[in-house]
N, C-alpha and C positions, 0 to 999 in steps of 0.2 A: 843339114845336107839335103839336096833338093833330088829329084829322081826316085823313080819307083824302084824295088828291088826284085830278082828273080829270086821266089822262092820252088825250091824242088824236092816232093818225096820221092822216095828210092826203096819200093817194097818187092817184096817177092814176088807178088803179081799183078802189082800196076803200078805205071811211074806218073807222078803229078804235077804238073806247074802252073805257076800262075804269078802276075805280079801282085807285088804287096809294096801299099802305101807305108811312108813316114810313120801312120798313125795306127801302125797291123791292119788297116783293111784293106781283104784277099778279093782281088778281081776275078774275072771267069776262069775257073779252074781247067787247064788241059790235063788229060787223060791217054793212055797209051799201055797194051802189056807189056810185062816185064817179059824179053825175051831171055828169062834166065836159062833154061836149058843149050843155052845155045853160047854160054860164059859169059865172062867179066864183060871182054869187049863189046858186047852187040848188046851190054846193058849200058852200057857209056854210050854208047852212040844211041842210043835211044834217049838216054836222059836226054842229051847234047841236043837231038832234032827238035826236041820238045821246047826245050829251052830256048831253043833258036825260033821257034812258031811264035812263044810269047814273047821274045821281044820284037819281033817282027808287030804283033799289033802294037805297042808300045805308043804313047804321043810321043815321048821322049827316050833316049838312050837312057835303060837300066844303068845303076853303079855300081851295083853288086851282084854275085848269086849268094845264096845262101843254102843249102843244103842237108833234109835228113832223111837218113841213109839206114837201113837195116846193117844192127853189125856193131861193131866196137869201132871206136875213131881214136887213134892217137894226135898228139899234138901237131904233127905236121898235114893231117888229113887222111893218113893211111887207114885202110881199112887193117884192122887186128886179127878180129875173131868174127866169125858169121856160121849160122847154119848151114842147113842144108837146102834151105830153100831158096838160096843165092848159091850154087855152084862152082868155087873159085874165084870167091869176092874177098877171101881175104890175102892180104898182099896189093890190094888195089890201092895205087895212088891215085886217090880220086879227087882228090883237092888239087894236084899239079897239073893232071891232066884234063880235068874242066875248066881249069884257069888260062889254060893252053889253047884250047879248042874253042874257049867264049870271048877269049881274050878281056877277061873281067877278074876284079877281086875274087874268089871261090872261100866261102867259109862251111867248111864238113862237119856233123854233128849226129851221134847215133838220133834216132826218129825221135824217141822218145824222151830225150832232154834236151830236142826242138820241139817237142809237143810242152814242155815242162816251159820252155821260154816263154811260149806264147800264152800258157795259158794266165802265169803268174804276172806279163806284163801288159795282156787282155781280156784274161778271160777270168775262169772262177776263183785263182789263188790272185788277184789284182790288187785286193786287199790288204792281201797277210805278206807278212814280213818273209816267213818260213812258209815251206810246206810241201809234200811229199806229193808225187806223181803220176799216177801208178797208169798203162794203160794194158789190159788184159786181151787180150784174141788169139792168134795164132801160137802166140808165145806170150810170158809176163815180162813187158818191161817196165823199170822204174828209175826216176831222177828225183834227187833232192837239189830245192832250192834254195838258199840261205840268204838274207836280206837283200833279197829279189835278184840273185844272180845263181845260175845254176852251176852245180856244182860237177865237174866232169871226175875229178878223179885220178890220181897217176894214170891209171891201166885204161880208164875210159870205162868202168864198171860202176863207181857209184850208183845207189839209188835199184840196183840190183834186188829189186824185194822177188821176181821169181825164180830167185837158186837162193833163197832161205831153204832150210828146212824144212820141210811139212810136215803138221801134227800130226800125220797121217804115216806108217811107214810097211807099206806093202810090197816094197821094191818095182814102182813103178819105175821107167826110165824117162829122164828129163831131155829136153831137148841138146843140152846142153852134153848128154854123154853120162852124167851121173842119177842117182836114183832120191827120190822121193825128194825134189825140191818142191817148194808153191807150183812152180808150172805145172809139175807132173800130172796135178790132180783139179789145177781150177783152170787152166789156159781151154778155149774151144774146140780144138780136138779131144781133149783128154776128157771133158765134160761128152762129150757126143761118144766116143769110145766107151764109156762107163755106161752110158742108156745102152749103145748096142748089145753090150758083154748081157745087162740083166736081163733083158727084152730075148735075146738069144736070136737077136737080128746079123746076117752076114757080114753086113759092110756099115760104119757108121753112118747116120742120117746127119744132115745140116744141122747147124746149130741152132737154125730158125724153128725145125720139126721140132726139134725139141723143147723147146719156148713155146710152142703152141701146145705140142702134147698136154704141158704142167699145164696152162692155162685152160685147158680141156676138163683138167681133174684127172687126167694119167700120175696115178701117184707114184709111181717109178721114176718118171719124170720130173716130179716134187724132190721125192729123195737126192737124183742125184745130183741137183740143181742146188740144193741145199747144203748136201755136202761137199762141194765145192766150193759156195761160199762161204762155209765154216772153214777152210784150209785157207781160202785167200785172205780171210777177215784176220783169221790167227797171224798169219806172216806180216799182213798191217801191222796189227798189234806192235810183234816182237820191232819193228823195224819204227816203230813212232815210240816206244819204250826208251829207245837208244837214241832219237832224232828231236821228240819233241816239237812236231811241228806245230801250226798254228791252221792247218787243216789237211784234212785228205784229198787229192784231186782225182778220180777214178773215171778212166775213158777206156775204148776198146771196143773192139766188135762184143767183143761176151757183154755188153750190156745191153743188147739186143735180145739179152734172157729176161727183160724188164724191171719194174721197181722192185720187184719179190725179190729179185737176187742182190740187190743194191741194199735192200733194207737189211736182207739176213748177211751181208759185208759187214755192214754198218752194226750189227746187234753182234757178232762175232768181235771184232774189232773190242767194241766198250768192255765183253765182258774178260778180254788177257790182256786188258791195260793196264796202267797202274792208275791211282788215282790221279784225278786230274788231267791223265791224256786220255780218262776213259770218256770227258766229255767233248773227245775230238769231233769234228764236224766231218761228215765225208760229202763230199761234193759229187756231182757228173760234171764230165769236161764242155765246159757252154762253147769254145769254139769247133768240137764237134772233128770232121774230116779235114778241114782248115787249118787247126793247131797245127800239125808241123810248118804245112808253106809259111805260116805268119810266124812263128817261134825262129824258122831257120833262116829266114828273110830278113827278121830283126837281130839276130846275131850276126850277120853280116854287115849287116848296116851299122853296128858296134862298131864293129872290128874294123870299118873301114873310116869312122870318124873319130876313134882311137888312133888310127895310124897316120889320120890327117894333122 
């Protein structure tokens, strides 16, 4: 199938487009905030303007969009469930009504198993048959993929590694409304709230102050950086116990806490494994900020040579 495709993220505070070739490669990425305070609509039509810039540079008429969306997705494109950080995004037919407004195929997908598309059909899971997805920052999301097709799910939850349990249980509250999941305690505010709490600092610092702190030799900063990634590693574990993939894919702003946090995932992980998935591999995601457009781009691009 010949034509580039639109791919679009859809985050809480920034929306992204850009075309993606046949072969996942992401042309110049556009940028825009998310005007979420301001509801569902004025985030639709933002995506929509954006979308409309890039095909305007286009040489040729896109065939598709492809889209991933902060949020739960069902089968028709509906948004399910979402936080807070999207405002009355759930209930969004957002697959009808970009399909409406671009006058294009529209294929919807939570961000993060369009980040799991791309990575496994360009990026570090390229390889492996299996393998699990994980991308950590604002919140933990995760997708599994199984002999290179990702798996959604009845509900649109699969791959859900942060509303596991956590080894942890201090009745922190999760994003989600419930208490002591993985997010509670490894996601980047909850890391940055925990330096605050010990530090005896007013308002949380960035997730970068804190990254540099630990690299400073602020052992506070060591600590809590530490243990959160003993909580994220564990929830790997418990969730590659069950899955048995053939590697771990880890992206996300929180890896902006650099290799120290990556390694102690990675030494966590091996040591609540069972044998054998203890010598999982955990990877960083190589397409980086790109993974969704190119993961959400190529599901569309599926779907629409599927139905050709």
């Amino acid at each position: 199938m010949d034509g580039a495709t639109i791919g679009l993220d859809i985050g809480g505070t920034k929306i992204a487009a850009a075309l993606v070739g046949a072969d996942g490669t992401v042309g110049p990425v556009r940028r825009a905030p998310t005007p979420a305070t301001r509801g569902p609509d004025a985030v639709v039509a933002a995506a929509v303007d954006l979308a409309d810039r890039v095909r305007r540079e286009a040489a040729e008429a896109p065939v598709a969009c492809g889209v991933g969306t902060a949020g739960a997705v069902d089968a028709t494109g509906r948004i399910t469930h979402a936080t807070d950080t999207l405002p009355g995004w759930p209930g969004t037919e957002l697959r009808a009504v970009l399909a409406a407004a671009l006058d294009l195929p529209v294929v919807v997908a939570n961000d993060v198993q369009a980040m799991a598309a791309g990575e496994a059909w360009h990026g570090a899971a390229a390889e492996a048959r299996d393998a699990l997805v994980v991308a950590a920052g604002t919140g933990i999301g995760g997708a599994i993929v199984i002999g290179g097709e990702v798996i959604v799910g009845r509900h649109g939850f699969a791959g859900s590694v942060g509303h596991l349990p956590a080894t942890r249980r201090l009745g922190r509250r999760c994003g989600c409304g419930a208490t002591d999941h993985v997010e509670a305690y490894a996601a980047g505010p909850a890391i940055a709230a925990e330096y605050a709490a010990r530090t005896g600092r007013a308002a949380a610092p960035p997730l970068e102050a804190v990254a540099a702190a630990a690299a400073a030799g602020d052992q506070v900063a060591v600590q809590v950086i530490d243990a959160a990634a003993r909580v994220l590693g564990d929830g790997l574990a418990a969730a590659a116990n069950l899955l048995d993939p053939e590697v771990v894919v880890l992206g996300g702003g929180v890896l902006g806490l650099g290799e120290p946090f990556v390694t102690a995932v990675g030494a966590a992980l091996r040591a609540a494994a069972l044998p054998g998935v203890d010598g999982l591999p955990v990877r960083t995601a190589r397409l980086g900020a790109a993974a969704v457009l190119a993961g959400a781009a190529l599901l569309a691009r599926r779907a629409v040579a599927g139905a050709g």
